[in-house]
C-alpha positions as CSV (number, residue, x, y, z in Angstrom):
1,X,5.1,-9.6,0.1
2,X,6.2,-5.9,0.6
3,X,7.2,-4.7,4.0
4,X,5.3,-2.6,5.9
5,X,6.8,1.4,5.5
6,X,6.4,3.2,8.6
7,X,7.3,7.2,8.4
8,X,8.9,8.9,11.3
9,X,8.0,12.3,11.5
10,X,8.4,15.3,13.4
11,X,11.1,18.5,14.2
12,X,14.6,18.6,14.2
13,X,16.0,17.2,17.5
14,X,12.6,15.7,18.7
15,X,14.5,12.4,18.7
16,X,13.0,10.7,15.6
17,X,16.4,8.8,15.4
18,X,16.5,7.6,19.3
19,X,13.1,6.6,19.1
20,X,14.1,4.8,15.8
21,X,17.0,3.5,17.6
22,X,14.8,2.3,20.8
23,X,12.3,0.7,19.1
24,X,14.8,-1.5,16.9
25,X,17.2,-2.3,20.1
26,X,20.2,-1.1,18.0
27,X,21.8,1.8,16.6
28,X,20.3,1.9,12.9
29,X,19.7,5.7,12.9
30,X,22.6,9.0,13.4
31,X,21.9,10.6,16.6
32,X,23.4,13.8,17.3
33,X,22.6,16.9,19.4
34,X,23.0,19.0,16.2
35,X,19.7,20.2,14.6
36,X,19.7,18.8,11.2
37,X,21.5,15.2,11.6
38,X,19.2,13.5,9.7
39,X,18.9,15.2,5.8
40,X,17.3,12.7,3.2
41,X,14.8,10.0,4.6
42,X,16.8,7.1,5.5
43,X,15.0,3.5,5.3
44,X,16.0,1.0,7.4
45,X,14.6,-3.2,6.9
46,X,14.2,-5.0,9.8
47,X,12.3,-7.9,11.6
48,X,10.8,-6.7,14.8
49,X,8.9,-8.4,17.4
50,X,5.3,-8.1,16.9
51,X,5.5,-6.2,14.3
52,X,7.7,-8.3,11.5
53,X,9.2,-7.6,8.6
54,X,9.1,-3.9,8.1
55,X,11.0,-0.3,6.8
56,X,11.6,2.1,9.4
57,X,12.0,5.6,7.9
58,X,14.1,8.3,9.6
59,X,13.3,11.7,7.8
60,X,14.3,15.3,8.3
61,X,12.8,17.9,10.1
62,X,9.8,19.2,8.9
63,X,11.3,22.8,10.6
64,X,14.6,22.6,8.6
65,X,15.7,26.3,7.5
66,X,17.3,27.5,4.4
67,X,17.7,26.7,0.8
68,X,19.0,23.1,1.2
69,X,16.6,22.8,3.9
70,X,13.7,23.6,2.1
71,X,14.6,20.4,-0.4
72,X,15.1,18.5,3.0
73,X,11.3,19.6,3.6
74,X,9.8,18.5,0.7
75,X,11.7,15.2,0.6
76,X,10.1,14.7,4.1
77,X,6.7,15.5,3.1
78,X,7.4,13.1,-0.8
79,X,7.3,10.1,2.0
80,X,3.4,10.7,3.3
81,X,3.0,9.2,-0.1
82,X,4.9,6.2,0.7
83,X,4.7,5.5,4.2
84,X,1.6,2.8,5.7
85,X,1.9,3.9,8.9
86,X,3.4,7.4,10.0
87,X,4.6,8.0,13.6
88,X,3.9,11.8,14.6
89,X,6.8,12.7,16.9
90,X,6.9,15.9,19.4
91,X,8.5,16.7,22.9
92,X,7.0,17.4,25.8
93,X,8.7,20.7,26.1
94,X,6.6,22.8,23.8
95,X,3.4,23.3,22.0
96,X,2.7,22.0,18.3
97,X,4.5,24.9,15.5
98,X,2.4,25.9,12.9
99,X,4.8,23.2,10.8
100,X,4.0,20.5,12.8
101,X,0.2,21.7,12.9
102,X,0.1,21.4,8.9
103,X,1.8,18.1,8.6
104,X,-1.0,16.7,10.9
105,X,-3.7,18.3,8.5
106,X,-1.1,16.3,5.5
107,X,-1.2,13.5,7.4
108,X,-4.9,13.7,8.5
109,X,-6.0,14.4,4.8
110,X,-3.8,11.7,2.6
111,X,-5.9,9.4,5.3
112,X,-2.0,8.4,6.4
113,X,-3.0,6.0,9.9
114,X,-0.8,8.3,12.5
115,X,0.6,7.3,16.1
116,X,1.1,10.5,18.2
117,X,4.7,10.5,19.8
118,X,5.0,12.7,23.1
119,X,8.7,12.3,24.0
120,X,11.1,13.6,26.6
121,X,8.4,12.4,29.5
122,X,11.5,11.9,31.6
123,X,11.9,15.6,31.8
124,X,7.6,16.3,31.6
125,X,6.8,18.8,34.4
126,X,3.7,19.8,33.3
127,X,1.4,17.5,31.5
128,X,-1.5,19.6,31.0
129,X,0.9,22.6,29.9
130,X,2.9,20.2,27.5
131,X,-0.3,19.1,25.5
132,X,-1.6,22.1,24.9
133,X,-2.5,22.8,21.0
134,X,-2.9,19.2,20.7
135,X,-5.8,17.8,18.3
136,X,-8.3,16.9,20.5
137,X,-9.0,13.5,18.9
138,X,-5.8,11.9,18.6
139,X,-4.0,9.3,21.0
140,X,-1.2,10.2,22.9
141,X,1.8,7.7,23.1
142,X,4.0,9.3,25.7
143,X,7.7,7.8,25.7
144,X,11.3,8.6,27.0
145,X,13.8,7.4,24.5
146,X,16.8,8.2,27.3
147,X,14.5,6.3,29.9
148,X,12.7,3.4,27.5
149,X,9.5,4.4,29.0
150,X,6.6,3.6,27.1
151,X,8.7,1.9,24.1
152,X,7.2,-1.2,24.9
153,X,3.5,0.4,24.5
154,X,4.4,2.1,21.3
155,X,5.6,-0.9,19.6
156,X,1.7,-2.6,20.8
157,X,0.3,0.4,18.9
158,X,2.0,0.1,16.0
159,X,1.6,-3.6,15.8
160,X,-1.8,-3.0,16.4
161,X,-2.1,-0.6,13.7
162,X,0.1,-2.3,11.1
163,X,-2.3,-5.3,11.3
164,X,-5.7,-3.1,10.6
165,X,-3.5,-1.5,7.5
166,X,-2.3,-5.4,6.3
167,X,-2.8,-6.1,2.6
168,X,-5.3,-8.6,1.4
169,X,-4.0,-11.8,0.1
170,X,-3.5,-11.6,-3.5
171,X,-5.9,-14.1,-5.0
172,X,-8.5,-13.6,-2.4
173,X,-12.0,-14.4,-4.0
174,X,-10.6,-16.2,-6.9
175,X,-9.2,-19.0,-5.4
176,X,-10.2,-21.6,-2.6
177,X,-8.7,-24.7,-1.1
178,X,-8.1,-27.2,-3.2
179,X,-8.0,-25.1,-6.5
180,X,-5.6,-25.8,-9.1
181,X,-4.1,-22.8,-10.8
182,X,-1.8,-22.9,-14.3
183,X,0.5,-19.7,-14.0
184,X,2.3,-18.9,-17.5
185,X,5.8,-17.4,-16.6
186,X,7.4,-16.8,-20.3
187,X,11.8,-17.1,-19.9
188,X,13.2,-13.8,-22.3
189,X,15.8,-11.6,-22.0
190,X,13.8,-9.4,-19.3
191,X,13.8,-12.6,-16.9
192,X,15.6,-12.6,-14.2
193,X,18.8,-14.7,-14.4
194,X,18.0,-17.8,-12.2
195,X,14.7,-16.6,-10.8
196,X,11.0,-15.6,-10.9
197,X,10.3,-12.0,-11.0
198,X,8.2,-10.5,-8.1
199,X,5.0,-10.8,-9.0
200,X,5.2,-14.9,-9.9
201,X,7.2,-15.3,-6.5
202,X,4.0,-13.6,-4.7
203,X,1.4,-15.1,-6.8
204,X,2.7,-18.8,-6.0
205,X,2.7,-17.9,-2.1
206,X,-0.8,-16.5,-2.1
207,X,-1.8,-19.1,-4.1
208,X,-0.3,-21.9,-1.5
209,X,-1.7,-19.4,1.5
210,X,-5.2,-20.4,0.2
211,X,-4.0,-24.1,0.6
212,X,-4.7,-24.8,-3.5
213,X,-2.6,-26.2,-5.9
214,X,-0.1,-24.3,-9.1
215,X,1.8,-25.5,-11.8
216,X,4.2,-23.3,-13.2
217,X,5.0,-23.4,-17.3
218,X,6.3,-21.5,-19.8
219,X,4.3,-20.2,-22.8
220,X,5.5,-23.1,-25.3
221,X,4.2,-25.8,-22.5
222,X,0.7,-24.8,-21.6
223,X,-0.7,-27.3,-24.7
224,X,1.1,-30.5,-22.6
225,X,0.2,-29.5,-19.3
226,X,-3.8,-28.8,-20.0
227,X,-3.1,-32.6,-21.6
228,X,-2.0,-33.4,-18.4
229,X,-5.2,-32.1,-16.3
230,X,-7.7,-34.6,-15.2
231,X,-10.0,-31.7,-15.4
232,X,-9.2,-28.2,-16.8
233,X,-7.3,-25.6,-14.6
234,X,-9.5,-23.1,-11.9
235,X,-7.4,-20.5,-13.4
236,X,-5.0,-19.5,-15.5
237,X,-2.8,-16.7,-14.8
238,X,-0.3,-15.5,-17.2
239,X,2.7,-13.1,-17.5
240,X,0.7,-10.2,-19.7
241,X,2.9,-10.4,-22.5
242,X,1.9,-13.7,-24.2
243,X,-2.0,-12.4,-23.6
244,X,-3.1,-13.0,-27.0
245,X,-1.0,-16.3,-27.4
246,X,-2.3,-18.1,-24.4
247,X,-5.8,-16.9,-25.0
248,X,-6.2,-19.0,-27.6
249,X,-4.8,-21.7,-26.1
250,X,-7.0,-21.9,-23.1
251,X,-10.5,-23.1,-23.7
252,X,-13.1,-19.9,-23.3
253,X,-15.0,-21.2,-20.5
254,X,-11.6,-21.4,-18.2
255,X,-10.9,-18.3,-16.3
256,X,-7.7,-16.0,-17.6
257,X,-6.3,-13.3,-16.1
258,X,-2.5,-11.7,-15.7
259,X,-0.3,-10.9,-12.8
260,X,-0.5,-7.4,-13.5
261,X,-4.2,-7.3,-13.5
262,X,-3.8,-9.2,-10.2
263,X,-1.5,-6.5,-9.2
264,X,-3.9,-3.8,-10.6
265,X,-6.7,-4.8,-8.1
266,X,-4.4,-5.2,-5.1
267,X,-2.3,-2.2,-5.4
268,X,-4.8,0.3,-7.2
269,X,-8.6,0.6,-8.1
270,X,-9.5,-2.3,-11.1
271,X,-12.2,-0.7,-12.2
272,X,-10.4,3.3,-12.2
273,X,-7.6,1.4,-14.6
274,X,-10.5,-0.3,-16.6
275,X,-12.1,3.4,-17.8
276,X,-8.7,4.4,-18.2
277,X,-8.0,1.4,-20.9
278,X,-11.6,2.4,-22.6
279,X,-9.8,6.5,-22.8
280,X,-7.5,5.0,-25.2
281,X,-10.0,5.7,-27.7
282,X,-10.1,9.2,-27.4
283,X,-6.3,9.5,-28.3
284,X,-5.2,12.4,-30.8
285,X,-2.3,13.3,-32.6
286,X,0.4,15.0,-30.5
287,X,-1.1,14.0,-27.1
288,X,1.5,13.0,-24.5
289,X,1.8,9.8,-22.7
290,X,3.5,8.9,-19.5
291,X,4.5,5.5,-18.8
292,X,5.9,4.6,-15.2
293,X,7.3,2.0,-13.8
294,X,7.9,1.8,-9.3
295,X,11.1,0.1,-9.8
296,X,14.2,1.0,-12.2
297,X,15.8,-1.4,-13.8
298,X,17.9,-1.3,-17.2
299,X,16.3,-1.3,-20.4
300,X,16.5,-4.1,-22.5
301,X,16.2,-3.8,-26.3
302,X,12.4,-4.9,-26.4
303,X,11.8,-3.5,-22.8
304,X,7.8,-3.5,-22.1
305,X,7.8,0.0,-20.9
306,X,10.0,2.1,-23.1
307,X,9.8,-0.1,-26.4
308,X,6.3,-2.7,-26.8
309,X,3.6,-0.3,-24.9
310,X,5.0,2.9,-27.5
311,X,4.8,0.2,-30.0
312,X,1.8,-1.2,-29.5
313,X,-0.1,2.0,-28.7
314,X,1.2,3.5,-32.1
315,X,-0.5,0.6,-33.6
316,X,-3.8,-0.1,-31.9
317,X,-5.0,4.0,-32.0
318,X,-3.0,5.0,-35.5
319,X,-2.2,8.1,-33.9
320,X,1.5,10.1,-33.7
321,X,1.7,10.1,-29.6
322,X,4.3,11.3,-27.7
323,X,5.6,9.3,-24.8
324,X,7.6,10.0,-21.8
325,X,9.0,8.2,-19.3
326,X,9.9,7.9,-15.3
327,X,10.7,5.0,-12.4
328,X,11.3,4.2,-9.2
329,X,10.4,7.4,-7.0
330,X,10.6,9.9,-9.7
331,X,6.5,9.8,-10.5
332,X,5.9,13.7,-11.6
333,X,4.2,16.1,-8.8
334,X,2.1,17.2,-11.9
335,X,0.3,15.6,-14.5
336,X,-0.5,18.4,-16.5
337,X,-0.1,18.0,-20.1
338,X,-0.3,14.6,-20.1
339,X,-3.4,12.9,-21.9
340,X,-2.7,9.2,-20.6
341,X,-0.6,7.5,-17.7
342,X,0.3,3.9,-18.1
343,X,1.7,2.2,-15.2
344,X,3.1,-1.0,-14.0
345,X,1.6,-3.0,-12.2
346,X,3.2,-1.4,-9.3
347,X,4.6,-5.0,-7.6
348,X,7.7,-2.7,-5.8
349,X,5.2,0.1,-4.4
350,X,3.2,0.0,-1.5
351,X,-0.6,0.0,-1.7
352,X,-0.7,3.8,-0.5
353,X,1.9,5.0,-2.5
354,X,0.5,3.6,-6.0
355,X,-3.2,4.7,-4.8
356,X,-1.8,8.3,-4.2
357,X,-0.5,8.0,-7.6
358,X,-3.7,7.2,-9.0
359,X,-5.3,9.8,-7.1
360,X,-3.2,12.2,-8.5
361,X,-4.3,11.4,-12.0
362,X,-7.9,11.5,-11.0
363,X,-7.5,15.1,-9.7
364,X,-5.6,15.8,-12.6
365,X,-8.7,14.8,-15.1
366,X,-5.9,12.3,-16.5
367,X,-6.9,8.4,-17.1
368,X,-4.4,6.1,-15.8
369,X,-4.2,2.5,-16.9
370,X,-1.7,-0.5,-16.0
371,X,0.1,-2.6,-18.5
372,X,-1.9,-5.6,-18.0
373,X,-5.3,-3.9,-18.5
374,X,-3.5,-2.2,-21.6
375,X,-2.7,-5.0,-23.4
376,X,-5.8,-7.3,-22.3
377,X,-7.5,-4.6,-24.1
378,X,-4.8,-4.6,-27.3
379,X,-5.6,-8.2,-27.7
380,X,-9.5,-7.9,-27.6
381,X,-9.8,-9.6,-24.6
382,X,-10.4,-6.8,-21.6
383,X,-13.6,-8.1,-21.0
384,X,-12.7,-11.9,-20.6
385,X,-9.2,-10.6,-18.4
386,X,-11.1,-8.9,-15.9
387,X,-14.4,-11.5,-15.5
388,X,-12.7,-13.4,-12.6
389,X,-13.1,-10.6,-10.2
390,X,-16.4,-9.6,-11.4
């Protein structure tokens, strides 16, 4: 299960990293009297009471100054993209900048859930004075890192709002207690030395959460397994891969689906990735493709991304495309020029991060599909992939 991300935000020398620092009970973060300490966005796992298992992430100043700082800026402003929860940090020694003003209006309209920060108190005079230019309808959490006043109520808040932002279990509405459910995890040279990848490590755990039942085979098993059955499978879900293969294997009236299209409806919008399988169609000669993947990892010699989808897409429209490539945080500002985005099925990014993605290729007129809805469709089976969350 990915960890929560929550953003710390604010100007330089606010104390972003003391309140880091204060909240975890340890020194995690640099703090320094200098303006500028913190450069890059700094992430930082941890278990917290009430809260978890969760990323805290220092950033710079949204204030900094200069050429380099202007990069520090715009790394800052990269992590509204990434971040579940962001915590708005100010003192109580001045009214909001006009910076601080338009990362609020940022915040406010990427729909980012945002704790206000007032701290300094220790050294508040003036309360009414110190607020002024606030926005009226947001929630003051008023704390002194150098005291520990109102840490305690902070961290409440934050649990509070981490819980409203929690992500669904994985298999809700597809499977109930006492379900049994055949996952199809194929062993090649991709795998993982001495482990499942990601998605087949959360699949099992939702899958136990619901209190039903998995077996776990490779591709060359599922024949001896369904043999096995007293009475067919609930569900099968399989590694997308081996769609076509295990299609034909199990019977038509047994639900199929794949872990990426498990991942498609979790992370993204199913039925936004679904229209952008059924653009595929329009494909011409010449048009560009960009295929993304949230992690990075090191190409093998029949990687999905960079060697089966090209493949595979050359084959199924008949067209010359262009492809291009990107991973882990390096998803392009712009999607101009593009004609298609494929995508993983986005198992390393937060829910926020890969819906901003999509949103991005919605406003950019671009359809964007993920590689198990891709290749359900490749195999003629879209329809049949998808009917278990109809």
């Amino acid at each position: 299960m990915n960890k929560m991300r929550i953003g710390f935000f604010g100007r330089r020398n606010v104390g972003k990293s003391s309140l880091i620092n204060a909240i975890a009970g340890q020194n995690v973060a640099i703090v320094s009297n200098v303006a500028g300490t913190t450069t890059d966005p700094v992430a930082k796992s941890m278990e917290l009471p009430q809260i978890g298992p969760c990323v805290l992430i220092d950033t710079a100043g949204i204030d900094d100054s200069g050429t380099l700082g202007a990069l520090r800026v715009e790394k800052t402003h990269d992590q509204l993209a990434k971040a579940d929860i962001a915590v708005f940090v100010t003192d109580s020694l001045q009214p909001l900048t006009d910076a601080e003003a338009n990362l609020l209006d940022s915040l406010k309209t990427k729909h980012v859930p945002t704790l206000f920060v007032l701290n300094k108190c220790d050294v508040l005079d003036d309360e009414k004075n110190s607020l002024e230019g606030l926005v009226a309808d947001l929630v003051v959490q008023k704390v002194s890192t150098k005291t520990g006043y109102g840490i305690a109520s902070l961290i409440n808040a934050m649990s509070r709002a981490i819980k409203t932002e929690a992500t669904p279990n994985l298999v809700d509405d597809i499977v109930k207690q006492g379900d049994v459910v055949l996952l199809v995890t194929p062993i090649d040279s991709a795998a993982p030395k001495d482990r499942l990848i990601l998605p087949q490590q959360q699949t099992i755990r939702a899958i136990l959460d619901k209190q039903a039942s998995t077996v776990v085979v490779r591709e060359t098993q599922i024949k001896d397994a369904l043999e096995k059955f007293m009475a067919p499978p609930s569900l099968v879900i399989t590694d997308s891969q081996v769609f076509g293969e295990v299609s034909k294997i199990i019977p038509s009236d047994v639900s199929l689906t794949s872990f990426s299209i498990l991942f498609a409806r979790l992370k993204g919008d199913l039925a936004t990735l679904i229209e952008g399988a059924n653009a595929v169609k329009n494909l011409a000669d010449g048009n560009k493709i960009l295929i993304s993947e949230g992690c990075t990892h090191h190409p093998t010699c029949d990687d999905i991304g960079r060697v089966k989808i090209p493949n595979w897409l050359l084959k199924h429209t008949g067209k010359q495309l262009v492809f291009e490539h990107s991973s882990g945080v390096s998803f392009p500002k712009s999607l101009t020029g593009y004609s298609l985005v494929v995508h993983c099925g986005a198992c390393m990014l937060t829910r926020r991060e890969m819906h901003h993605r999509m949103e991005n290729a919605t406003d950019a007129g671009v359809p964007i599909v993920n590689y198990g809805v891709l290749i359900a469709l490749f195999n003629g089976i879209l329809e049949r992939a998808v009917a278990p969350f109809k």
